[in-house]
C-alpha positions in Angstrom: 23.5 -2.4 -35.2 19.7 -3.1 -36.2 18.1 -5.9 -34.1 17.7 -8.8 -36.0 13.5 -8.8 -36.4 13.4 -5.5 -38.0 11.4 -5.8 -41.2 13.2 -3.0 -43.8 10.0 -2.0 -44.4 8.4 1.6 -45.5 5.2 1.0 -43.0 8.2 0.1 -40.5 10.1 3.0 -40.7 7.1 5.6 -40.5 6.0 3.3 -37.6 9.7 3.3 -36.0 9.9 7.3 -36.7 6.8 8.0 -34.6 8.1 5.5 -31.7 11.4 7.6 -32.1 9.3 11.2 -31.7 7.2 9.6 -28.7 10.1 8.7 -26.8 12.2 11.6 -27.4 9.2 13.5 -26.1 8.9 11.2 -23.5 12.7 11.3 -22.4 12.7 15.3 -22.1 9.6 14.6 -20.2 11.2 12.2 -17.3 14.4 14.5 -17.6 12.3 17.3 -16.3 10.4 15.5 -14.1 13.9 14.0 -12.6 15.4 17.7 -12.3 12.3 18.8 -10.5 12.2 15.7 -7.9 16.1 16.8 -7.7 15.4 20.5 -6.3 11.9 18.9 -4.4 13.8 16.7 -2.5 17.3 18.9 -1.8 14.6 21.2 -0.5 12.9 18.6 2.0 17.3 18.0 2.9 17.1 21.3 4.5 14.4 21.1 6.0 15.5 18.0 7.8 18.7 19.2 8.8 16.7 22.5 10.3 14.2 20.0 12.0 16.2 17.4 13.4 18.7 20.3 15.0 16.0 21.4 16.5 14.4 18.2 18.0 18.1 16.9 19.0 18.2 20.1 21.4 14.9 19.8 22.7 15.2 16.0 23.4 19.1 17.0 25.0 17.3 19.9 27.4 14.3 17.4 28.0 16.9 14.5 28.8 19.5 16.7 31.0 16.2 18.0 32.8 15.1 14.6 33.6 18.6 13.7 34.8 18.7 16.2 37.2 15.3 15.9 38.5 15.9 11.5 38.7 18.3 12.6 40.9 16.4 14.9 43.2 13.8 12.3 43.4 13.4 8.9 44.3 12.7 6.5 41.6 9.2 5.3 43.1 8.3 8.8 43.3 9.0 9.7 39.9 8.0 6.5 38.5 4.2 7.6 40.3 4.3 11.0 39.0 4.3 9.7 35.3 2.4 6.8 35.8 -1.0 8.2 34.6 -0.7 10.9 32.0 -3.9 13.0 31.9 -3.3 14.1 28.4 -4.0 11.9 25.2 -3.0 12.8 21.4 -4.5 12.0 17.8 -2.3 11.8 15.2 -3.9 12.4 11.9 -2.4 11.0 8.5 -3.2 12.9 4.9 -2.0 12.7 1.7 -0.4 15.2 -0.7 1.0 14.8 -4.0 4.6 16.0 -4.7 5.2 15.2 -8.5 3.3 12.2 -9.0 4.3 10.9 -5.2 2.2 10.6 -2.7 3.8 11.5 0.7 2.0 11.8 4.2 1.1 14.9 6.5 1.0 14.5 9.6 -1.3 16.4 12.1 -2.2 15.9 15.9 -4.9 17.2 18.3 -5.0 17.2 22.0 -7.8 16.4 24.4 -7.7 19.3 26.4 -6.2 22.7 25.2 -5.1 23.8 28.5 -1.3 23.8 28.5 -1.1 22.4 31.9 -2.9 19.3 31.2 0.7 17.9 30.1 1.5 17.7 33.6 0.5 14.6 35.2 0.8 15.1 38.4 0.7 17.8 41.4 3.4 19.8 42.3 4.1 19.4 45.7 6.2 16.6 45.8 7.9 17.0 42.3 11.1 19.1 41.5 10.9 21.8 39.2 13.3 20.2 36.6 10.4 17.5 36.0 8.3 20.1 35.0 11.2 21.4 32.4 11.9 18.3 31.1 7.5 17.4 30.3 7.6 21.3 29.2 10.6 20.5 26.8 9.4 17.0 24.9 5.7 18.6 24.6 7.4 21.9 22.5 9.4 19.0 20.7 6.5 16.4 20.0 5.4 19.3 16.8 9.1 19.3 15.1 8.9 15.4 16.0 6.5 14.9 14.0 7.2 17.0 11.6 10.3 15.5 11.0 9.0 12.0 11.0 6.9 13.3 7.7 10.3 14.8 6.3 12.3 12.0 6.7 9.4 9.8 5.1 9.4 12.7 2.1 13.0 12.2 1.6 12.9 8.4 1.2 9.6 8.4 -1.1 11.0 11.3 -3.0 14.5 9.4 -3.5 12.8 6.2 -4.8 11.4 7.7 -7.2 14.1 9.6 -8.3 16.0 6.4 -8.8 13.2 4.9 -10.8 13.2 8.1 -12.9 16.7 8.1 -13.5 16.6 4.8 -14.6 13.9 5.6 -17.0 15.6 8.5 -18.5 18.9 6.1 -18.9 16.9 3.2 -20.8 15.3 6.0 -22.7 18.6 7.7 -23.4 21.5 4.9 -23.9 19.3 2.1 -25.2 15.9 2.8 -26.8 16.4 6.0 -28.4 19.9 4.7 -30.3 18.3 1.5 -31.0 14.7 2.9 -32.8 17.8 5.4 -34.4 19.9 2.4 -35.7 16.8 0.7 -36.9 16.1 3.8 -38.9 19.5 4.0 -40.4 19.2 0.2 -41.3 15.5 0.4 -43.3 16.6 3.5 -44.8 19.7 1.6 -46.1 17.9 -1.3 -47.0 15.2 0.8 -48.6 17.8 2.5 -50.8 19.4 -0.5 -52.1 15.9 -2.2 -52.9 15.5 1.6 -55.0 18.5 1.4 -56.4 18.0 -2.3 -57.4 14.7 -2.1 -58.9 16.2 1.2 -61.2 18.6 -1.0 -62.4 16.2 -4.1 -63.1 14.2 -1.6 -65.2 17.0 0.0 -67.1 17.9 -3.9 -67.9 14.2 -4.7 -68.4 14.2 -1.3 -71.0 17.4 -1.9 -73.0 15.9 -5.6 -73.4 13.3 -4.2 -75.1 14.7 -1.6 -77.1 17.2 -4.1 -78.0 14.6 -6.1 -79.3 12.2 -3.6 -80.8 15.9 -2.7 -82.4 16.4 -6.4 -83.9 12.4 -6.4 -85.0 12.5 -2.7 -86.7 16.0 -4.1 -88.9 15.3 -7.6 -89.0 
């Protein structure tokens, strides 16, 4: 049904038929823009399931390496061994936009390229599964971080794709069958005010025929 303050108007209805045109524009618009998000983000859902495979091994090695070697050594000496680490790390934060939403890269740097830098300490009184376990969360720290970014995607990408669906629904089940009601209605309402005025001027015309009729044979 019409709303209420529609005026059955001809400036209106061109008016309401543009508004129509816009949104159904608009609606294919979001509805493509909602399918694309779709595949964007069931993309970034694989990759997260690749990623966090991975970093759940390398975090299980790291862990069951630093089991074994906590039991090999004493817990002062381990707790001195990784004390003072003598490498540091920058993490970087950029911006790209994926379909109008702005989701981070990440990116890190080292201080010192050389690969034994991650060790910080000597190896003489340390057990070789230490070594496996620092070796096995530096190989991880990339996919970590890389993940970290994913998982961000996946929630950014996910809002929007509820704000988008919601967009397209307004669009579709109440906007779009409201402008076309409102059409129906002035249309209507436009025809009867036709109609009427054709039959006030036939009146207004036999009145005066009638009377040009009484004049001529008076």
């Amino acid at each position: 049904m019409a709303t209420k303050t529609v005026t059955p108007t001809r400036m209106v209805l061109n008016q309401t038929k543009a508004r129509l045109k816009t949104a159904a524009r608009g609606h294919k618009l979001l509805k493509d823009k909602r399918d694309e998000l779709m595949r964007q983000f069931m993309s970034v859902v694989r990759q997260n399931k690749e990623l966090r495979q991975r970093v759940e091994e390398g975090l299980t090695e790291a862990f069951a390496a630093l089991t074994v070697s906590s039991a090999v050594m004493s817990p002062e000496l381990l707790e001195q061994a990784l004390m003072y680490p003598r490498q540091s790390v920058e993490v970087d934060v950029k911006f790209k936009t994926v379909m109008s939403v702005s989701v981070p890269q990440y990116s890190f740097t080292t201080q010192n390229a050389d690969p034994g830098e991650i060790y910080p300490y000597g190896f003489a009184q340390t057990s070789g599964e230490l070594d496996i376990a620092i070796r096995s969360i530096s190989r991880v720290f990339e996919d970590m971080l890389e993940l970290a970014r994913v998982e961000k995607t996946m929630h950014l990408l996910a809002e929007e794709i509820e704000k988008t669906r919601r967009r397209v629904n307004a669009l579709e089940y109440v906007m779009i069958p409201e402008m076309q009601e409102n059409i129906r209605y002035i249309t209507m309402k436009l025809a009867e005010n036709e109609n009427s005025t054709k039959v006030r001027l036939m009146k207004v015309k036999d009145m005066v025929l009638q009377q040009a009729h009484d004049f001529k044979y008076s």
